[in-house]
N, C-alpha and C positions, 0 to 999 in steps of 0.2 A: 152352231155356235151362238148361245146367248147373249144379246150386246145392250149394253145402256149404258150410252154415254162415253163410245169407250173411241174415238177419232182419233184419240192420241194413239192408240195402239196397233188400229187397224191395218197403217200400210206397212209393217214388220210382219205383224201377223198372215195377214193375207199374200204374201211373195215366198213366207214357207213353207205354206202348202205346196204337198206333194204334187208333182208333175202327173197330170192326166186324170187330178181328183177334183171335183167339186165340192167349192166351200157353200156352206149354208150359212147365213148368216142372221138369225131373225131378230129381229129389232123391238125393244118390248117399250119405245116410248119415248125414246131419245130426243133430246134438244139441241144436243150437238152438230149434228148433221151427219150422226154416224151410218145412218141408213143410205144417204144420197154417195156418201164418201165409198162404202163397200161397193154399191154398184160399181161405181166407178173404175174402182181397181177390179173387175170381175167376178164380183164375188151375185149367189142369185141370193136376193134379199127377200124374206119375207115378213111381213108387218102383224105385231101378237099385240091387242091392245093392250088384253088384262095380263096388268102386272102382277110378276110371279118369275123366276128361275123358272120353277116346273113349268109354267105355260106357255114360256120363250122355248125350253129344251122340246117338248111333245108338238109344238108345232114344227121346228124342224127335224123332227122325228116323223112326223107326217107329210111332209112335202119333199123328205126325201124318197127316191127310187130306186137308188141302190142295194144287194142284197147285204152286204155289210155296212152298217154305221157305226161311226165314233161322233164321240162328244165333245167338245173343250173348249176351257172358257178363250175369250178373245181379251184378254186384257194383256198380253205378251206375257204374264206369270208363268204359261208351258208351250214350249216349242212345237208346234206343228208338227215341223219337218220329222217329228220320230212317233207319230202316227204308225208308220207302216210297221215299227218292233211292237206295237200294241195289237195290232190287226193281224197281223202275222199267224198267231195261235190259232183265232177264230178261223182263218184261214185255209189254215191246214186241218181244221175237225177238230182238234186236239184240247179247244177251250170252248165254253159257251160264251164268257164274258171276261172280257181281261181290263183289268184297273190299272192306273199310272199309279204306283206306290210315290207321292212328291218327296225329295229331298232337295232340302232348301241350301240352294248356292251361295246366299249372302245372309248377313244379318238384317234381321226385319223381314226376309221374305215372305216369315211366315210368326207372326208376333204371337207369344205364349199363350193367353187368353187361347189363342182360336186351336193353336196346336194342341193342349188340355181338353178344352172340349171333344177333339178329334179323336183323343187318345180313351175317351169316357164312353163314347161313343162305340166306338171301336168292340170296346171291351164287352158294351151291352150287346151287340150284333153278335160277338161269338156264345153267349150267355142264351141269344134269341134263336140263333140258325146253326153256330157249328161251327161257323164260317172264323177264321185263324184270320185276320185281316190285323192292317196298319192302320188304314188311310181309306176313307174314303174319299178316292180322288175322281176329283170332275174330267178326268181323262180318261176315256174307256172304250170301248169296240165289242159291238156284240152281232148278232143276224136282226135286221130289220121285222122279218116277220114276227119273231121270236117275239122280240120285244114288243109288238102291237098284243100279243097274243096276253100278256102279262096283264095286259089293261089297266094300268098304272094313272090313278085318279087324283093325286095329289099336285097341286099346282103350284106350290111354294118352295120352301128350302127343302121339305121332305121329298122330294122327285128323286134324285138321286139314290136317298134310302131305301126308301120304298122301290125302287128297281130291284135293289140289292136281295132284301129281303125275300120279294117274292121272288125270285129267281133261286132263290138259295132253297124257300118252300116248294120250288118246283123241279128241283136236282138238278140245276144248274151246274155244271162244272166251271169251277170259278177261280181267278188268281190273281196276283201284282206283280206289276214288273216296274223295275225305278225307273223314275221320269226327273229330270233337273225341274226343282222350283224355283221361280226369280221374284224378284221384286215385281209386282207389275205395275204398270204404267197407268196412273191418275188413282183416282180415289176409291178405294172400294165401299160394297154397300153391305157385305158381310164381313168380314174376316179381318177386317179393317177397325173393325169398333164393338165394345163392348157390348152395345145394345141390339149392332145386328149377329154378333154370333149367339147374343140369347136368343132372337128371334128363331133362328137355324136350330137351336139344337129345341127349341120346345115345338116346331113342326115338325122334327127328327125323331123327337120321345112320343109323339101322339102316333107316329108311322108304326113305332116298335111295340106300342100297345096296343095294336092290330089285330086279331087271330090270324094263326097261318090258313089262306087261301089257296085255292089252286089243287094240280096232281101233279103229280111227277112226272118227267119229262122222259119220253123214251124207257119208260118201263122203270128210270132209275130213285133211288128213296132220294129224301130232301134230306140229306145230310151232305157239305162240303168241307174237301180238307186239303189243305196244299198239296201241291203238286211233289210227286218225290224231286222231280229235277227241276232250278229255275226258269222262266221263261226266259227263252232266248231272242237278243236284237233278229227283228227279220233282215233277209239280204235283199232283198226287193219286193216290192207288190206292183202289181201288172195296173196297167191305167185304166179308170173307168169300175176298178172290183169294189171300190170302196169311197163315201160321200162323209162328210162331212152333216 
């Protein structure tokens, strides 16, 4: 879980995590004393100087040891505790990567600017990969190895893209599942303001003018398309299968 600055959020966030998972919580720089605060409540902290989304998310992508990992931001905007309906697919073999599709609970959860951008975005990924998507949402679960294997070099707001993309280049079996969006708690530093959702989406447009990288994954071509059936909520995940 990415954090800057985020104290107001963290003891919601961190008590819903799932029973018998470890939260990662990496701290890209905080003044608040969000780093001392997660210890506190249990959470294993690690410290990413350079600032960057991408360089908060790949360090705790690297210090975890789990063979499943999810992602999600810590600012209380997505529930934890439904983790395990995202995890679930990966779980069972049945997905490589499974996305929180966000729908937003209130007004302002999610302010037009940034939902626009998301929707342009969107639209270029199926235009780049195939890939029939909503949202790229910062809630996801896929296999740790996997994901090291992608070798994912972007250290800003294109981290998340660029996962997508090359996984999509490497036949990825990929999908969404709805996850409630909230309001989150204090200020954000993208989605929040005009100036950093342009920052996001012009380290999102340099991702997509990439070439596609990579081979296919298990013999299968780079082309992805929804699933015929939705993903279904899991009914449990066993302790310790899955890290934060």
């Amino acid at each position: 879980m990415p954090c800057l600055d985020e104290a107001g959020a963290l003891p919601w966030v961190l008590e819903r995590i799932p029973s018998g998972w470890r939260a990662i919580v990496v701290d890209n720089g905080s003044t608040d004393g969000s780093a001392v605060l997660a210890a506190s409540l249990g959470a294993t902290v690690v410290r990413e100087p350079v600032r960057g989304f991408g360089a908060a998310c790949h360090a705790g992508l690297l210090a975890a040891t789990a063979d499943i990992v999810c992602f999600c931001d810590c600012d209380a905007s997505l529930d934890p505790a439904l983790l395990p309906s995202v995890v679930d697919p990966v779980l069972r073999g049945d997905l490589d990567l499974v996305l929180g599709r966000r729908r937003p609970t209130a007004r302002g959860a999610w302010p037009p600017h940034a939902r626009l951008a998301n929707l342009e975005l969107a639209r270029r990924i199926r235009r780049r990969t195939g890939l029939r998507l909503h949202d790229l949402g910062p809630m996801r679960a896929a296999r740790r190895t996997a994901l090291l294997g992608l070798e994912l070099a972007d250290r800003r707001s294109g981290y998340p893209l660029e996962m997508l993309v090359r996984a999509a280049d490497a036949g990825w079996r990929i999908a969404e599942t709805d996850v409630p969006y909230a309001p989150r708690t204090g200020r954000s530093k993208v989605t929040g303001t005009w100036r950093g959702t342009w920052h996001a989406v012009r380290d999102m447009s340099a991702v997509l003018r990439q070439p596609a990288v990579g081979t296919p994954m298990d013999g299968r071509i780079p082309a992805v398309t929804e699933p015929a059936q939705p993903v279904r909520p899991a009914q449990a995940v066993r302790a310790g299968q899955a890290a934060r």
